[in-house]
C-alpha positions as CSV (number, residue, x, y, z in Angstrom):
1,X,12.7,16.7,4.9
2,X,14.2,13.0,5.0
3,X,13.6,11.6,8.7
4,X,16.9,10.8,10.8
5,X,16.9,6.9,11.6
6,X,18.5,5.7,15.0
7,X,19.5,10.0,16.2
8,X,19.4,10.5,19.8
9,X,17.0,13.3,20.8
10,X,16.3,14.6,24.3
11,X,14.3,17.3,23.2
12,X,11.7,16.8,19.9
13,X,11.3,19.4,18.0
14,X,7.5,21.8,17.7
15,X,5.4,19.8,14.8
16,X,3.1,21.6,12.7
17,X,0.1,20.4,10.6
18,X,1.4,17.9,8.0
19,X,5.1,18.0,9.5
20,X,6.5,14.4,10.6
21,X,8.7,13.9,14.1
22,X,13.1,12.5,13.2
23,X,12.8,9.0,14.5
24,X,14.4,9.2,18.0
25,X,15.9,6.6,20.2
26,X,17.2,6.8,23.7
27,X,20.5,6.8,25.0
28,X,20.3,3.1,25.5
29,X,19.1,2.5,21.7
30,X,15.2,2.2,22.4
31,X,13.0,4.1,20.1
32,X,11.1,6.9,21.4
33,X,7.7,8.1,20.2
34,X,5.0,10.2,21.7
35,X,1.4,9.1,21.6
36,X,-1.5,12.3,21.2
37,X,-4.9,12.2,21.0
38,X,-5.3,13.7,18.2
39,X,-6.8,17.1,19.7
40,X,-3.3,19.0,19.3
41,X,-3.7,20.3,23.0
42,X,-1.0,19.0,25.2
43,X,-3.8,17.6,27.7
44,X,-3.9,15.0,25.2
45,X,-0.3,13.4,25.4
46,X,-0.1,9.9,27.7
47,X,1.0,10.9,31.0
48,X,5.0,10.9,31.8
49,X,7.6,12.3,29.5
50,X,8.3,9.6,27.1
51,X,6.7,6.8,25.5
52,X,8.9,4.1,24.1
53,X,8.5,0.8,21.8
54,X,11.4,-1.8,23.3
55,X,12.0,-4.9,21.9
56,X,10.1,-8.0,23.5
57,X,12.8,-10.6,24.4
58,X,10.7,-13.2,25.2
59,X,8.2,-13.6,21.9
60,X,8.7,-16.6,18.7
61,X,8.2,-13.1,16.5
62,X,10.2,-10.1,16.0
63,X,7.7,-8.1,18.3
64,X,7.6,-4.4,20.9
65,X,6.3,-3.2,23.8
66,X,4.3,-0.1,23.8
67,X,5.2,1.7,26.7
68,X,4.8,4.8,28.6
69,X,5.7,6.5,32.0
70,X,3.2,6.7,34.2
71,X,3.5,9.9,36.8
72,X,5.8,7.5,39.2
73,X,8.1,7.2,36.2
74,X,7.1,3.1,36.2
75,X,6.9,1.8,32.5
76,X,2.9,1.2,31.6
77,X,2.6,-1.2,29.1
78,X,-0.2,0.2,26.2
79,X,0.3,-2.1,23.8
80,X,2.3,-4.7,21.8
81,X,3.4,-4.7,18.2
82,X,4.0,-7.7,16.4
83,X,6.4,-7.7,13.1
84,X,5.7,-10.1,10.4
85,X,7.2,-13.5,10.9
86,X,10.8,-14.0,8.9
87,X,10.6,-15.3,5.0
88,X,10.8,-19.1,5.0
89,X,13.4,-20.7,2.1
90,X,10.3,-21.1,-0.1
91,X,9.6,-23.9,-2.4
92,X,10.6,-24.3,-6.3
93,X,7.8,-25.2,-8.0
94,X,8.9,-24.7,-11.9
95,X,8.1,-26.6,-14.6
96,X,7.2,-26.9,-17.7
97,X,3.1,-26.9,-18.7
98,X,1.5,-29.0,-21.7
99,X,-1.6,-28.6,-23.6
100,X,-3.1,-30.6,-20.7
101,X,-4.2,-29.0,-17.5
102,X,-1.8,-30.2,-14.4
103,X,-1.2,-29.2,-11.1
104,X,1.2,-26.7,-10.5
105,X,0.9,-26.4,-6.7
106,X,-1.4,-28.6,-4.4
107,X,-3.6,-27.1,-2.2
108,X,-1.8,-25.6,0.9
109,X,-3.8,-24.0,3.8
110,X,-0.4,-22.3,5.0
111,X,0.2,-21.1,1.6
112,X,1.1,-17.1,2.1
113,X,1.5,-16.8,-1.6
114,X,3.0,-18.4,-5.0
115,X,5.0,-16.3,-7.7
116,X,4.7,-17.5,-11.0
117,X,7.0,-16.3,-14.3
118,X,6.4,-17.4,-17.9
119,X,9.6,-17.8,-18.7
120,X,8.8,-19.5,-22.2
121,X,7.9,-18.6,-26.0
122,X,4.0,-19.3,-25.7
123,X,1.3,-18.5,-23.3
124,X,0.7,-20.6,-20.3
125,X,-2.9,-20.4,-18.0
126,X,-3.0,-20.5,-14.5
127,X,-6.2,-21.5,-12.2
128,X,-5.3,-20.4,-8.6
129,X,-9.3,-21.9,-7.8
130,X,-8.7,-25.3,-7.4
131,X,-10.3,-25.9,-10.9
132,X,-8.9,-27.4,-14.5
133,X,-6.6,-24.4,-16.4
134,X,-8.1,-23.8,-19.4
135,X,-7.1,-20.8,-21.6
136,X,-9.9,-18.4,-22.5
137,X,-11.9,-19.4,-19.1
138,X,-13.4,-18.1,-16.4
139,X,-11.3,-18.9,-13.9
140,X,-7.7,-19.2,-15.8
141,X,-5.1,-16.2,-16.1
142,X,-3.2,-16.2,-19.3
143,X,0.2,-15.5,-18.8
144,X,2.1,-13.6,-22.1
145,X,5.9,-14.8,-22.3
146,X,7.6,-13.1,-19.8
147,X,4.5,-12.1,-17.9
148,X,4.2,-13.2,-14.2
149,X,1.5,-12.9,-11.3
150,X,1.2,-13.7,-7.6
151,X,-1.7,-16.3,-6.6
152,X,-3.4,-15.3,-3.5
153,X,-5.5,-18.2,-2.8
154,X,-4.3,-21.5,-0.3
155,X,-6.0,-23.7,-3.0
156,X,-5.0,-26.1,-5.6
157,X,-3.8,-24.1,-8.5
158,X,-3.3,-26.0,-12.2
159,X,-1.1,-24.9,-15.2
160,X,-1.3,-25.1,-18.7
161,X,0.2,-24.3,-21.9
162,X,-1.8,-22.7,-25.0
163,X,-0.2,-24.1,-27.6
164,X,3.8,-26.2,-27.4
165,X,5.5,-26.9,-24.0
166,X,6.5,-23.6,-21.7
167,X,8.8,-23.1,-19.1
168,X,7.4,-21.5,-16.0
169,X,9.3,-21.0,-12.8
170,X,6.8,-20.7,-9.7
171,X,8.0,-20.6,-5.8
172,X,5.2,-21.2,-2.7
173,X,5.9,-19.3,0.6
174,X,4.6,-20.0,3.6
């Protein structure tokens, strides 16, 4: 059954084992979830009616409030969830490698990651470890024409060409 995003529910539906709840908002457009314990009883539901996530206004990230209805009907905050900051415009980093090791990106301790695409005719290496590419090392990816990877390290990271000049094109995200 394909979940209905954003459809205003007053009433959810009986769940059974394996069976997923429609996402539901409110009338005003929150979203609405119920939080259980797990135990399937109904003892084990937060106290009040409804339990909603609304949008935090005040936060530098996309973040919700976790709240539920206490027996006075006055929101109880339970938790917070935070969404993963926007993308940033990225930097280009392409180029072309040699036969001699170079550095392809410098060491970034904000680095969230690095996407790199052989976009020549030969095989390039790539050492995300802060050490000298070498192809056929320890250390150094070889990248097939065509072939790309994603470095997950915030250190320096060296490229270099097996045999003639090859195009790469690389871009670093923070």
């Amino acid at each position: 059954m394909a979940a209905n995003t954003g459809r205003y529910i007053t009433t959810p539906r009986t769940l059974t084992d394996g069976d997923q709840q429609d996402t539901r908002v409110d009338s005003k457009g929150a979203l609405v979830v119920s939080l259980e314990d797990g135990s399937g009883g109904s003892g084990g539901r937060v106290t009040g009616v409804n339990t909603q996530a609304r949008q935090a206004e005040t936060t530098a990230l996309p973040a919700f409030y976790i709240l539920a209805k206490d027996v006075n009907n006055n929101d109880a905050l339970i938790g917070v969830m935070t969404l993963p900051s926007p993308l940033t415009a990225g930097t280009n980093r392409s180029g072309t490698a040699t036969t001699t090791s170079a550095t392809l990106a410098a060491a970034n301790a904000n680095r969230r990651g690095l996407e790199i695409q052989n976009i020549g005719a030969n095989n390039i290496g790539i050492n995300e470890f802060g050490g000298t590419a070498a192809i056929g090392t320890a250390g150094t990816y070889t990248l097939a024409p065509g072939a790309s990877m994603r470095v997950r390290t915030n250190q320096l990271v060296t490229v270099i060409a097996a045999t003639a000049s090859t195009a790469f094109t690389a871009t670093e995200w923070w």
